[in-house]
ROROPA-585637 format. One line per 8 residues: for each residue x, y, z of N, C-alpha, C. Coordinates in steps of 0.1 Angstrom, whole numbers, plus 5000, padded with zeros to 4 digits. Layout:
# ROROPA-585637
X/Y/Z/X/Y/Z/X/Y/Z | ...
//
This chain:
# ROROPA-585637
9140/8098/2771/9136/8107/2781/9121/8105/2784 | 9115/8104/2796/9104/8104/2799/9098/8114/2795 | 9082/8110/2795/9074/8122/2795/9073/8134/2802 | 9072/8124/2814/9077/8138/2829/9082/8148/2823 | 9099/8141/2818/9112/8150/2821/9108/8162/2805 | 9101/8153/2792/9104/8161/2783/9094/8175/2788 | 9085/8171/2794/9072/8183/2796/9079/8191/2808 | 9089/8189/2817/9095/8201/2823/9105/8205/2818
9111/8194/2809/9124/8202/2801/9119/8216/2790 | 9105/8213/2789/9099/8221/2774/9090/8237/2786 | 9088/8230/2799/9079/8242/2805/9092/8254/2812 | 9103/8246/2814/9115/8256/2815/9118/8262/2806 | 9120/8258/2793/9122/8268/2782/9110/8279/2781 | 9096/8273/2782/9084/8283/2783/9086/8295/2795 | 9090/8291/2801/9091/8303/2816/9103/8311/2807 | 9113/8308/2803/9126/8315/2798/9121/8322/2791
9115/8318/2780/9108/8327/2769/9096/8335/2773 | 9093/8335/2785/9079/8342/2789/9065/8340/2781 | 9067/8325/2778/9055/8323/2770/9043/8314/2776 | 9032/8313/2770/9023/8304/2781/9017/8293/2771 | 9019/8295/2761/9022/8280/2751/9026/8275/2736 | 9028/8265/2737/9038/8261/2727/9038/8267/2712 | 9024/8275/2706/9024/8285/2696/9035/8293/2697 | 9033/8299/2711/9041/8311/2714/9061/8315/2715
9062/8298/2722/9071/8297/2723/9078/8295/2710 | 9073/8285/2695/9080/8283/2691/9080/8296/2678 | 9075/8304/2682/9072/8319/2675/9087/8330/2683 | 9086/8326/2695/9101/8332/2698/9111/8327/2695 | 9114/8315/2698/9119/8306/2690/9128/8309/2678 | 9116/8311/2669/9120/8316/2654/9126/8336/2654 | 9119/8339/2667/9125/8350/2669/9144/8351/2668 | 9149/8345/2680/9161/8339/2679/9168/8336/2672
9160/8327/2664/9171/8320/2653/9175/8331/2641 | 9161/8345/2643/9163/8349/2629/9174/8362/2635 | 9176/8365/2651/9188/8371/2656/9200/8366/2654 | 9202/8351/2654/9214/8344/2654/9217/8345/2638 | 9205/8345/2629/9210/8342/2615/9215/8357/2613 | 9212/8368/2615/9219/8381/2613/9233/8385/2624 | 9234/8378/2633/9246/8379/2637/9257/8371/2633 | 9253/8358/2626/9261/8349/2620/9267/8358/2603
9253/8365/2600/9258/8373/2586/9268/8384/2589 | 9267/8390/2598/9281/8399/2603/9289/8392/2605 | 9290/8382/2617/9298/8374/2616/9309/8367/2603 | 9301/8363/2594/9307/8359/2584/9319/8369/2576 | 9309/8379/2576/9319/8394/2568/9337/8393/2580 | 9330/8393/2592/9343/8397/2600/9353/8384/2596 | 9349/8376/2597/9354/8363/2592/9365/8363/2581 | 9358/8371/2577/9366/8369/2561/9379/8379/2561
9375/8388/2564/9384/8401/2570/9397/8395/2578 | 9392/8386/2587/9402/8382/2599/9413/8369/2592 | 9404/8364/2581/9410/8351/2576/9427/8359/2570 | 9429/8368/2568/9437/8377/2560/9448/8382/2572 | 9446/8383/2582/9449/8394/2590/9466/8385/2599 | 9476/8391/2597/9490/8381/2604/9484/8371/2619 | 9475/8374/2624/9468/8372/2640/9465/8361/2633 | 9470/8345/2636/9460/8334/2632/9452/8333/2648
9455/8341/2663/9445/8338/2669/9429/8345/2665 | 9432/8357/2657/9418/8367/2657/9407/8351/2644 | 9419/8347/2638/9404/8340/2627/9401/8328/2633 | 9409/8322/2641/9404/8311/2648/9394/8317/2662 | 9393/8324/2665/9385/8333/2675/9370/8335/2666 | 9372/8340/2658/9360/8346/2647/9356/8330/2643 | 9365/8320/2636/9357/8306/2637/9351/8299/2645 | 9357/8301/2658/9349/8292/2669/9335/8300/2675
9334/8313/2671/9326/8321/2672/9314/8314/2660 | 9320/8315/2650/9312/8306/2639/9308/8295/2646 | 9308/8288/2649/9304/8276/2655/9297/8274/2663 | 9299/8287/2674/9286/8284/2684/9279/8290/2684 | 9279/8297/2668/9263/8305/2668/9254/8289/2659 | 9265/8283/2649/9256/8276/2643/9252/8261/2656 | 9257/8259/2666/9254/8251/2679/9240/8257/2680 | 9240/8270/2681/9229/8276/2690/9223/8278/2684
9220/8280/2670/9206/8280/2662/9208/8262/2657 | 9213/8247/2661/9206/8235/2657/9199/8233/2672 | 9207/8241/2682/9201/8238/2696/9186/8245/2697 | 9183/8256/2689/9174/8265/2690/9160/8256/2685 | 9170/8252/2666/9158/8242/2661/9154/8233/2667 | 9163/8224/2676/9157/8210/2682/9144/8216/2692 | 9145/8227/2701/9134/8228/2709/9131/8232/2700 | 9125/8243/2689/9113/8244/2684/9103/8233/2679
9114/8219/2674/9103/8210/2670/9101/8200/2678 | 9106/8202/2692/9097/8198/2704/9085/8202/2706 | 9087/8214/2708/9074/8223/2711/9064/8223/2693 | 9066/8222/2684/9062/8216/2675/9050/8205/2676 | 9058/8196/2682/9055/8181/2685/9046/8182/2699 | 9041/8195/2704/9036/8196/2715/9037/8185/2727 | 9052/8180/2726/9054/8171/2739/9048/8180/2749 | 9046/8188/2756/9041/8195/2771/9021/8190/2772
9016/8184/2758/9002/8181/2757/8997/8191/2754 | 8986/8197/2758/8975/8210/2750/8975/8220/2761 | 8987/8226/2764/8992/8237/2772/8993/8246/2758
//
């Protein structure tokens, strides 16, 4: 990816996050992740519950639920250590 593309791909996540630079953003960032990590811990509990239950669609629902929280917190980490790596320059 070009530089261009990485520094608008990183200033659209900054408008998302309502931030104005890359400290900030990857401080929300970690905000996120540590929402996703407490909804994956409930998650887990239901999980276990469901793994039991005659319904093999409720635990396969609850698994794929598992999955795209952990998607969305390696998706969360990869921008953080973009913005890390201050690809946008000294914004």
């Amino acid at each position: 990816m070009a530089i261009a593309g990485r520094r608008r791909f990183l200033d659209q996540w900054a408008r998302a996050l309502d931030v104005t630079n890359d400290l900030e953003a990857m401080h929300k960032i970690r905000l996120l992740m540590n929402e996703l990590d407490d909804a994956r811990s409930q998650l887990a509990k239901t999980t276990k519950v469901l793994a039991s239950v005659p319904d093999p669609d409720a635990a396969t629902g609850a698994t794929g639920a598992m999955t795209a929280l952990e998607n969305a917190s390696a998706n969360l980490l990869q921008v953080q250590r973009r913005f890390a790596k201050h690809e946008r320059g000294r914004n």
